[in-house]
C-alpha positions as CSV (number, residue, x, y, z in Angstrom):
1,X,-42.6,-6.3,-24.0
2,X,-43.5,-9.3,-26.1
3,X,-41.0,-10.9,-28.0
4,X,-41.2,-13.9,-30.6
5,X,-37.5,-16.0,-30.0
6,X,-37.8,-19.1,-31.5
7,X,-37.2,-21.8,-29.2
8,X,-33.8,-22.6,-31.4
9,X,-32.3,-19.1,-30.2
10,X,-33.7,-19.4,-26.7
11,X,-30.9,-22.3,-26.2
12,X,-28.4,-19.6,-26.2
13,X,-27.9,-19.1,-23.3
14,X,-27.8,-15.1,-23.9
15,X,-30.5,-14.9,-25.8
16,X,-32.3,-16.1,-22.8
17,X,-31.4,-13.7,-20.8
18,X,-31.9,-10.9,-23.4
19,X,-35.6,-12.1,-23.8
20,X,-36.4,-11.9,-20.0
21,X,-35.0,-8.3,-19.6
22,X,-37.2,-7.7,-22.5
23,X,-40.3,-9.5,-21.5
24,X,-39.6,-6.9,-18.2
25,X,-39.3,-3.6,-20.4
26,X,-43.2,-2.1,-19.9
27,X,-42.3,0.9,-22.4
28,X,-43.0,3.6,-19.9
29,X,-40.1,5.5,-20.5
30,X,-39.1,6.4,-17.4
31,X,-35.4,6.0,-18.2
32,X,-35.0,8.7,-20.9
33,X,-35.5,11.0,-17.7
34,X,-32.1,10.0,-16.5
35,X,-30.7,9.0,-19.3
36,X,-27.5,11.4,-20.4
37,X,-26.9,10.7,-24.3
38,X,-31.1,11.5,-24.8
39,X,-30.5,14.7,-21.9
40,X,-27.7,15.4,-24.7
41,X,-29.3,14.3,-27.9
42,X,-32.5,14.6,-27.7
43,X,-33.1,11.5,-29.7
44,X,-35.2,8.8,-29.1
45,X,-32.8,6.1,-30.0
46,X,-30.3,7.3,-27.5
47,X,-32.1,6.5,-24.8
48,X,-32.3,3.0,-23.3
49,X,-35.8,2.4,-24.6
50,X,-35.3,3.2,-28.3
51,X,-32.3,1.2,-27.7
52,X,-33.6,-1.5,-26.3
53,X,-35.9,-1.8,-29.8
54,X,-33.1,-1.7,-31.5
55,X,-31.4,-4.9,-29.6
56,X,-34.7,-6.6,-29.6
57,X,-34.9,-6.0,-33.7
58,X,-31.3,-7.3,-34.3
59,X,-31.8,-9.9,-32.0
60,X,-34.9,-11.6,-32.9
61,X,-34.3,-11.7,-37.0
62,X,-30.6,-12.8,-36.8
63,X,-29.9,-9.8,-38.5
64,X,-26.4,-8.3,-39.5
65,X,-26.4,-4.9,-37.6
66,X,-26.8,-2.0,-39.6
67,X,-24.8,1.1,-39.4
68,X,-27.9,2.9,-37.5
69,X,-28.0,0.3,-34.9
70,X,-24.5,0.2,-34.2
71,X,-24.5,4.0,-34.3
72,X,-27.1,4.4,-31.5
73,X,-25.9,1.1,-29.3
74,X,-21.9,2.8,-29.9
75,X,-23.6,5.9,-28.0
76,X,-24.7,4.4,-24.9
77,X,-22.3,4.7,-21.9
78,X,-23.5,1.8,-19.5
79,X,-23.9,4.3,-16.7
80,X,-27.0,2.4,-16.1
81,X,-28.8,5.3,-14.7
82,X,-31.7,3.9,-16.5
83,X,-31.4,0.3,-14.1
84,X,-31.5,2.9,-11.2
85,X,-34.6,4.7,-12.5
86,X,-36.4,1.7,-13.7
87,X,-39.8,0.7,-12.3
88,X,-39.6,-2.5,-13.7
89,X,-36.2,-4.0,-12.8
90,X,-35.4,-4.4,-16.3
91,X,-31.8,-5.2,-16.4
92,X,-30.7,-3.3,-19.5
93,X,-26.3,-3.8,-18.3
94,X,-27.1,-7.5,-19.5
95,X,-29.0,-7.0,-22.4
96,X,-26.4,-4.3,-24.0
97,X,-23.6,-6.3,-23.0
98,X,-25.1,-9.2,-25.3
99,X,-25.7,-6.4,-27.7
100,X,-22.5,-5.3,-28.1
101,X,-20.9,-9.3,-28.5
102,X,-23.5,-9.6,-31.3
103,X,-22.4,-6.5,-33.2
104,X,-18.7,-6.9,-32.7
105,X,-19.2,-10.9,-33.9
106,X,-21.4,-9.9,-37.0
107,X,-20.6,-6.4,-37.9
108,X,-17.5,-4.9,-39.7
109,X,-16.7,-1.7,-38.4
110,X,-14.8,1.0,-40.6
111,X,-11.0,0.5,-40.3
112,X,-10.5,3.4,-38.2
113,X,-12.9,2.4,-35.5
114,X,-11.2,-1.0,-36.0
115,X,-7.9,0.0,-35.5
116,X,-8.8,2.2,-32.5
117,X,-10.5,-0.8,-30.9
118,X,-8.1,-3.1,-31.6
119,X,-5.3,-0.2,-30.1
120,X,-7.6,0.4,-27.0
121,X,-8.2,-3.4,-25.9
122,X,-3.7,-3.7,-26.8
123,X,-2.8,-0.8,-24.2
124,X,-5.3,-0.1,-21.8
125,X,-5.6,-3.6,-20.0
126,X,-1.7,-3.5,-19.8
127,X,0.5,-1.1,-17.2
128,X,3.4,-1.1,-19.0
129,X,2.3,-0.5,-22.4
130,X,-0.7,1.8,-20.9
131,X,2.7,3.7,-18.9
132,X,4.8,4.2,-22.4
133,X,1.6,5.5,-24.4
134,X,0.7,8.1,-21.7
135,X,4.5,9.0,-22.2
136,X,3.9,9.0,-26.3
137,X,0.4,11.1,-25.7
138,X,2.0,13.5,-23.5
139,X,5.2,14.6,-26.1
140,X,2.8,14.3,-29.2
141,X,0.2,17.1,-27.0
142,X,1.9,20.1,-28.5
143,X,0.7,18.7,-32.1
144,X,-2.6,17.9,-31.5
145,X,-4.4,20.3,-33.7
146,X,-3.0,18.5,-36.5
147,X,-4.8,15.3,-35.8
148,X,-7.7,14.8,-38.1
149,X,-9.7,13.0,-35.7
150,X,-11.6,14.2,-32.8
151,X,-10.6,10.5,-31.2
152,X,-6.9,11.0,-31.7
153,X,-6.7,14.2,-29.8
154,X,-9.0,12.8,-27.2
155,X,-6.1,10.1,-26.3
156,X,-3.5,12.9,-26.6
157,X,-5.9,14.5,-24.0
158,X,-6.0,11.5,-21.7
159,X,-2.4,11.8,-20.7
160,X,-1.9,13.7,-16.9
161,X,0.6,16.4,-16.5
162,X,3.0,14.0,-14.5
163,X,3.5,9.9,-15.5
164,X,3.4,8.8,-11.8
165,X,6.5,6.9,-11.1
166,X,5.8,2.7,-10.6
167,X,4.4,2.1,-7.2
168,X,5.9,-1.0,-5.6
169,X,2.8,-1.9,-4.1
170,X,1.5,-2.7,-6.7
171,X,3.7,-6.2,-6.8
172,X,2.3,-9.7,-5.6
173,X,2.6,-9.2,-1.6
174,X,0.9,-9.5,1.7
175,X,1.1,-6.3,3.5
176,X,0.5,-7.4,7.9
177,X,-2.3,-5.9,9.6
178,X,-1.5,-3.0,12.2
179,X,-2.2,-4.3,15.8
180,X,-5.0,-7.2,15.7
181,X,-5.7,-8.9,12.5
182,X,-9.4,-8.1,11.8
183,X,-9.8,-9.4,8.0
184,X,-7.6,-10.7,5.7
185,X,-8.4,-9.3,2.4
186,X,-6.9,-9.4,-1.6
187,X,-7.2,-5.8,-3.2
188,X,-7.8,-5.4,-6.8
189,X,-4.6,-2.9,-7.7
190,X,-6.3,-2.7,-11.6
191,X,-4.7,-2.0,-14.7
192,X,-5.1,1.3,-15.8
193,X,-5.3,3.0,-12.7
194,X,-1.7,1.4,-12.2
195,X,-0.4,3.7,-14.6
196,X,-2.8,6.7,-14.3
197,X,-2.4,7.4,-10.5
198,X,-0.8,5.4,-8.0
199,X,-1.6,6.9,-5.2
200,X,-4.9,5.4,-5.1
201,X,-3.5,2.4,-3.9
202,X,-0.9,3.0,-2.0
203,X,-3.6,4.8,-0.1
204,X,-5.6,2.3,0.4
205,X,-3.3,0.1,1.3
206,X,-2.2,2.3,4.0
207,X,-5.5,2.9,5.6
208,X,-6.9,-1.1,5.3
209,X,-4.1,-2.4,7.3
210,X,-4.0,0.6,9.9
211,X,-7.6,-0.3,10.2
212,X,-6.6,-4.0,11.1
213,X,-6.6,-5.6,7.8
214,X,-3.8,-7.9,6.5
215,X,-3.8,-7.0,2.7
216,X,-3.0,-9.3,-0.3
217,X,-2.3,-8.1,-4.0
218,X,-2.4,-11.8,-5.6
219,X,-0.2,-13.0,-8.0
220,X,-1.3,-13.6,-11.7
221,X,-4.3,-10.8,-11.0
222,X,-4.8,-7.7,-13.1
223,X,-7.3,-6.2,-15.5
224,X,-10.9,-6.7,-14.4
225,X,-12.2,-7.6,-18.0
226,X,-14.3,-4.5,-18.1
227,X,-12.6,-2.4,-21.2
228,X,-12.9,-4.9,-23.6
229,X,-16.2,-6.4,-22.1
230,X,-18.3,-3.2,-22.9
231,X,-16.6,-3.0,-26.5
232,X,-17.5,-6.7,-26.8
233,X,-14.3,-8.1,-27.4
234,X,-15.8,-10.9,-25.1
235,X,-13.0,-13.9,-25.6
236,X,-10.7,-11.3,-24.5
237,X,-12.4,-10.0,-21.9
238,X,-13.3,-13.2,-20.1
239,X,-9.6,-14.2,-20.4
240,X,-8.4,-11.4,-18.4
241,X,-11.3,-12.4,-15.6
242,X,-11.1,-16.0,-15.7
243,X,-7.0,-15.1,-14.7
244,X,-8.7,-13.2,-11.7
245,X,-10.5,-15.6,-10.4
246,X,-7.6,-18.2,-10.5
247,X,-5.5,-15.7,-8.9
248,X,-8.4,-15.1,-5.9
249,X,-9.8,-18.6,-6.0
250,X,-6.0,-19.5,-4.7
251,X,-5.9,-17.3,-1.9
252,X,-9.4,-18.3,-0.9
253,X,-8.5,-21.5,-0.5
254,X,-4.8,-21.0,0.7
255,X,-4.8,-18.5,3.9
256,X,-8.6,-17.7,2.9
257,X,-10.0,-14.4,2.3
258,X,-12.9,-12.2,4.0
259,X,-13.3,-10.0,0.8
260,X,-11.6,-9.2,-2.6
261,X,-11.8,-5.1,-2.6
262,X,-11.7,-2.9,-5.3
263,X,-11.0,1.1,-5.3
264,X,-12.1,1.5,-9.0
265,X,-16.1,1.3,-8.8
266,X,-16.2,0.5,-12.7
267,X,-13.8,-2.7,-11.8
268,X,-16.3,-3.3,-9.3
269,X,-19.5,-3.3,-11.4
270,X,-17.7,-6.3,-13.6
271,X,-16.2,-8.2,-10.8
272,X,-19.7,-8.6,-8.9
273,X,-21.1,-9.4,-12.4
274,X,-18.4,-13.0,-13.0
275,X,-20.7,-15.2,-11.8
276,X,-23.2,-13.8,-14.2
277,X,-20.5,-14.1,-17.2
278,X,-19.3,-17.1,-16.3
279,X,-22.2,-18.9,-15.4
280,X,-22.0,-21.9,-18.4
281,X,-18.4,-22.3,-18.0
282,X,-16.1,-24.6,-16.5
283,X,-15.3,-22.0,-13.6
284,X,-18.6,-21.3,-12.8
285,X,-18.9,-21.9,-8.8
286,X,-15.5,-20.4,-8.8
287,X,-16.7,-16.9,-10.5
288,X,-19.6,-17.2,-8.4
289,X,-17.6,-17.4,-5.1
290,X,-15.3,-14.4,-6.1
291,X,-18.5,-12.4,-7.1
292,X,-20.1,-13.0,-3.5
293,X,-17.2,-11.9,-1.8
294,X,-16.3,-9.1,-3.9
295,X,-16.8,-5.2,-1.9
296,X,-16.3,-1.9,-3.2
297,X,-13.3,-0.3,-1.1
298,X,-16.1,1.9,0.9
299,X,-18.5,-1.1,1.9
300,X,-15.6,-3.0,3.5
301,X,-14.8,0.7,5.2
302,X,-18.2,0.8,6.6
303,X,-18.4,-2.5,7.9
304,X,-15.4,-1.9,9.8
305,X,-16.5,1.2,11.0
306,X,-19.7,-0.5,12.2
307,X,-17.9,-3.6,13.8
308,X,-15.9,-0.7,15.4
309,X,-18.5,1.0,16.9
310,X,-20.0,-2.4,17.9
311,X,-16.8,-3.0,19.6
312,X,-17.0,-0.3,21.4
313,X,-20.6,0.0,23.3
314,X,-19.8,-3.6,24.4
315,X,-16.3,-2.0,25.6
316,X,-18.6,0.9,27.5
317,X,-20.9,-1.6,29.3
318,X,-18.2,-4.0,30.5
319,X,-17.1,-0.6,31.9
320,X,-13.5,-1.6,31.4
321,X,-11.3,1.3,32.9
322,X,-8.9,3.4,30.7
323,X,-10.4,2.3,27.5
324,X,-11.3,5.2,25.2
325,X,-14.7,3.8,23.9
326,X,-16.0,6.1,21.7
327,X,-17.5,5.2,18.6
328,X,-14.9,4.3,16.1
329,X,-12.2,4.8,17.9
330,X,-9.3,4.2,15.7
331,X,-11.5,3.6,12.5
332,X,-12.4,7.6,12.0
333,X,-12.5,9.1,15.0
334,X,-11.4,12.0,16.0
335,X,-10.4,13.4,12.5
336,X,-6.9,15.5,12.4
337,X,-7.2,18.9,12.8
338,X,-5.6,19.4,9.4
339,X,-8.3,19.1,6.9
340,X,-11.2,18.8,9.6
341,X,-13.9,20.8,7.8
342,X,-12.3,21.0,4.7
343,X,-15.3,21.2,2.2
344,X,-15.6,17.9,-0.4
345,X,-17.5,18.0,-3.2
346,X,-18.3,13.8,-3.9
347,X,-18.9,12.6,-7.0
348,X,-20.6,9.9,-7.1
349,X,-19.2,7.4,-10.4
350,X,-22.3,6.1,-12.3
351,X,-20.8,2.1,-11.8
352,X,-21.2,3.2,-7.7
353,X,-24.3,4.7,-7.3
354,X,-26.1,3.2,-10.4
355,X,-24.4,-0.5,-11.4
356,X,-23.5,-1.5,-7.3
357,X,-26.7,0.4,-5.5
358,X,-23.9,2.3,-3.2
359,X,-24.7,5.7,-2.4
360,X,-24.6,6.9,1.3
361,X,-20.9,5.0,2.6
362,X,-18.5,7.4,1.2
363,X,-20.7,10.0,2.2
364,X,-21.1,9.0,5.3
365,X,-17.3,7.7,6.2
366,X,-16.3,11.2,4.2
367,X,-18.1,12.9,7.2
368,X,-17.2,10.9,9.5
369,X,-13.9,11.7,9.1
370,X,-14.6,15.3,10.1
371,X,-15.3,16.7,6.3
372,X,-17.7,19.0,4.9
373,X,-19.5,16.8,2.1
374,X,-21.5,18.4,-0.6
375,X,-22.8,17.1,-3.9
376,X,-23.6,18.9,-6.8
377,X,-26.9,18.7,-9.1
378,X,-27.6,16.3,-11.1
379,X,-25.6,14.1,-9.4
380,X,-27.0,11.0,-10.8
381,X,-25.7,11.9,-14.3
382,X,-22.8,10.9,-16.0
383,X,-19.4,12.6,-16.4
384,X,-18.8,11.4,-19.5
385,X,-15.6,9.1,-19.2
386,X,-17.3,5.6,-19.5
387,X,-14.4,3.4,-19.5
388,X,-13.0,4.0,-22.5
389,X,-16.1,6.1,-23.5
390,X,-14.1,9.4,-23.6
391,X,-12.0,8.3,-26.3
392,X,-14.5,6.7,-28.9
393,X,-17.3,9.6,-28.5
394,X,-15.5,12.4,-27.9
395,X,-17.7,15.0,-28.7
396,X,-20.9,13.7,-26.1
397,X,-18.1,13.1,-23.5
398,X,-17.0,16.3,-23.8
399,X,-20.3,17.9,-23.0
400,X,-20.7,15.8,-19.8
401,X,-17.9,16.7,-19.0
402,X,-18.8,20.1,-19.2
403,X,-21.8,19.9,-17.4
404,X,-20.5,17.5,-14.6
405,X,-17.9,20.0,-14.1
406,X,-20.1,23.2,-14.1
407,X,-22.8,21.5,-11.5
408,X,-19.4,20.4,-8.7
409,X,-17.9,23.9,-9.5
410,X,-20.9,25.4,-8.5
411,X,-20.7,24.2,-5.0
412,X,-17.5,26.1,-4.3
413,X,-15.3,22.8,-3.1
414,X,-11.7,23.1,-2.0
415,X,-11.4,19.0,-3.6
416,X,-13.5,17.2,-5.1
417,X,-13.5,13.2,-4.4
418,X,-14.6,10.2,-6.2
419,X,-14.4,6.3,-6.4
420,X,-13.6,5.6,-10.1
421,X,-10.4,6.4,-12.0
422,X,-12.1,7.5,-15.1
423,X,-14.4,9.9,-13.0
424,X,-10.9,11.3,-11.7
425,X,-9.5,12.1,-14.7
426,X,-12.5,13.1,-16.5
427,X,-13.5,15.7,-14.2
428,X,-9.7,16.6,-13.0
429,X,-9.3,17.5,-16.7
430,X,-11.6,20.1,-16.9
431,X,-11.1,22.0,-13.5
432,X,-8.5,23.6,-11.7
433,X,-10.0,22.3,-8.3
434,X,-7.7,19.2,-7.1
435,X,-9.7,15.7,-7.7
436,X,-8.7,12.6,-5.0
437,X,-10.0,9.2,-4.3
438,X,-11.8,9.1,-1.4
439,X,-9.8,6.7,0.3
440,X,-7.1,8.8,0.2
441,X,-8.8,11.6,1.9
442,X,-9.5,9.2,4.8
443,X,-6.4,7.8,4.8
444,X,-4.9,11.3,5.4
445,X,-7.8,11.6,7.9
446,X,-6.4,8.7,9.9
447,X,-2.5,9.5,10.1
448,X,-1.5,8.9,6.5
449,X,0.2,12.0,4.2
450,X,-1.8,14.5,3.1
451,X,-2.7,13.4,-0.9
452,X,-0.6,14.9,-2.7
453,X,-2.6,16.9,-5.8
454,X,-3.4,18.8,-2.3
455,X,0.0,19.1,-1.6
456,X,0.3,20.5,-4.7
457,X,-2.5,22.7,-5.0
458,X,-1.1,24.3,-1.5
């Protein structure tokens, strides 16, 4: 795509980067195949070419975003299907990111949208406050069909049947591996997901140091960054990663650390994108070093698996007697009979599959662990949650929902697993089926409980 930047705005440095994803755009529309708001819509501008004019228009002439652009750019979810589908390696996460920073700098939205912004980026990054509005949402459900706005009941929606109780693990702590010390590692415990279900972590937890890893939460780490980032709050949003990267930045170069995981794949997307957002700041090489070491919880899981199995042919031809040496041994292998061919239906989250290029490892550790894995159609579609997506386009959402729903349904599942928190309670809020993290299917797999919306489903 040609573009006409004027040497002045190319010293931005985001401008920059906006003209080379759109020197890379060839306009051959591949991504409105794959795209879910033009699947939905059917229009033209809600797909990431028509939106990608749009940018390129508002970006080039300086101009103060109108309420169409804004309308169309609001719309998109960031699943970045489209990066996935792309022929060109146009890398459309950057350009709408800069986007959405130009809009919210030069644009005044209506004072509702403003106030539910400027409600959203308040609670959400915050545990505590995020714990006492579930508790609000959840009384004020019965009174939802007075709310005039389709957003309001949305976020009377969003609140589970049961506020999990505070999980202890969540606190600054090193948790000591099981047996030999294989990888000392911080996990990301999150914001949200801290007060929407916290059994995802205590899960993972569980199963990382029975798998030999000596586990840090850090102190003075929390929110990623990534639900104000994508409604371009960016000020705020790089304040609540620059404190992540002190936090991990400490520990790499205290007791050092092998990898900084994450069980939420959407945290994950932003995290391996710092060095990216920081890259003309003062904590540049810093961001940088915390994005290269940075693993979704299933990559670390498969490279111990693999240095497991490793392990264990050199164990066979030494020929040492007595040794079980059977391919990960004590990683996934042998499942427990309870649960051994249970059948999973795995959802793969949009920032997995699409934003981090991860596809086969929970598959493959899911059946590893002695579980029937299915997927349903469509898989490479969103669900419709989108960070805070669900809540500021409620009506779209809702139809993904739908759909996603329908398609996993259809597979006849006993659970259904995923990697992202938002996935989890989208989809869990429109089926009867129970809806885990992955990790805690394996870590029930490998001696820890059985997860308990199974225990509760019977």
């Amino acid at each position: 795509m040609q573009t006409t930047f004027t040497d002045a705005q190319l010293k931005d440095p985001d401008t920059a980067r906006s003209n080379e994803v759109l020197r890379a755009c060839v306009h051959c529309g591949f991504c409105t195949a794959t795209c879910p708001t033009y699947q939905v819509l059917g229009d033209e501008l809600d797909s990431p070419r028509g939106r990608i004019y749009l940018i390129k228009d508002m970006l080039e002439n300086e101009r103060v975003p109108d309420d169409k652009t804004v309308k169309h750019i609001d719309r998109c979810l960031s699943c970045l299907a489209c990066m996935t589908t792309c022929p060109s390696g146009v890398h459309y996460m950057h350009l709408v990111d800069h986007a959405r920073d130009y809009i919210e700098d030069n644009y005044r939205r209506p004072w509702r949208d403003r106030t539910l912004r400027w409600v959203l980026a308040r609670i959400l990054p915050y545990p505590g406050r995020f714990r006492l509005a579930l508790l609000g949402a959840k009384a004020g459900r019965p009174f939802k069909r007075l709310m005039p706005d389709a957003r309001l009941r949305a976020m009377l929606d969003m609140a589970p049947r049961t506020i999990p109780p505070v999980s202890s693990n969540d606190d600054p702590q090193t948790f000591p591996a099981e047996g030999r010390r294989r990888k000392r590692v911080a996990l990301m415990t999150g914001c949200a997901q801290k007060a929407l279900d916290t059994d995802i972590n205590d899960a993972t937890i569980r199963l990382l140091t029975r798998l030999g890893c000596e586990v840090v939460v850090a102190e003075g780490a929390g929110c990623c960054g990534a639900l104000t980032h994508h409604m371009g709050k960016t000020g705020e949003s790089h304040g609540s990663a620059a404190r992540n990267i002190r936090a991990w930045t400490r520990e790499m170069d205290g007791d050092g650390l092998d990898a900084i995981v994450i069980n939420t794949s959407g945290c994950g997307t932003t995290v391996k994108d710092y060095g990216h957002m920081f890259r003309t700041e003062a904590l540049a090489d810093d961001a940088a070093r915390v994005s290269g070491i940075a693993m979704d919880v299933s990559e670390l899981l498969a490279t111990l698996m693999k240095e497991a199995d490793a392990e264990a042919q050199d164990t066979a031809r030494e020929g040492i007697a007595g040794t079980d040496a059977a391919p990960g041994h004590g990683v996934f292998g042998p499942p427990r009979a309870e649960g051994r061919g249970m059948r999973v239906a795995y959802h793969a989250a949009c920032s997995l599959q699409h934003g981090q290029k991860i596809k086969s490892h929970p598959k493959d550790l899911l059946k590893r662990a002695g579980f029937e894995v299915v997927e349903p159609a469509d898989s490479h579609l969103c669900c419709g949650s989108a960070g805070t997506y669900n809540l500021m386009q409620p009506e779209i959402s809702a139809q993904l929902k739908e759909r996603k729903v329908r398609t996993l349904e259809a597979r006849e599942p006993q659970v259904i697993a995923a990697g992202n928190i938002g996935c989890m309670m989208q989809i869990g809020g429109g089926t009867e089926i129970p809806v885990v993290h992955t990790v805690e299917l394996l870590d029930w797999a490998t001696g820890g409980p059985k997860p308990p919306k199974l225990v509760e489903a019977g």
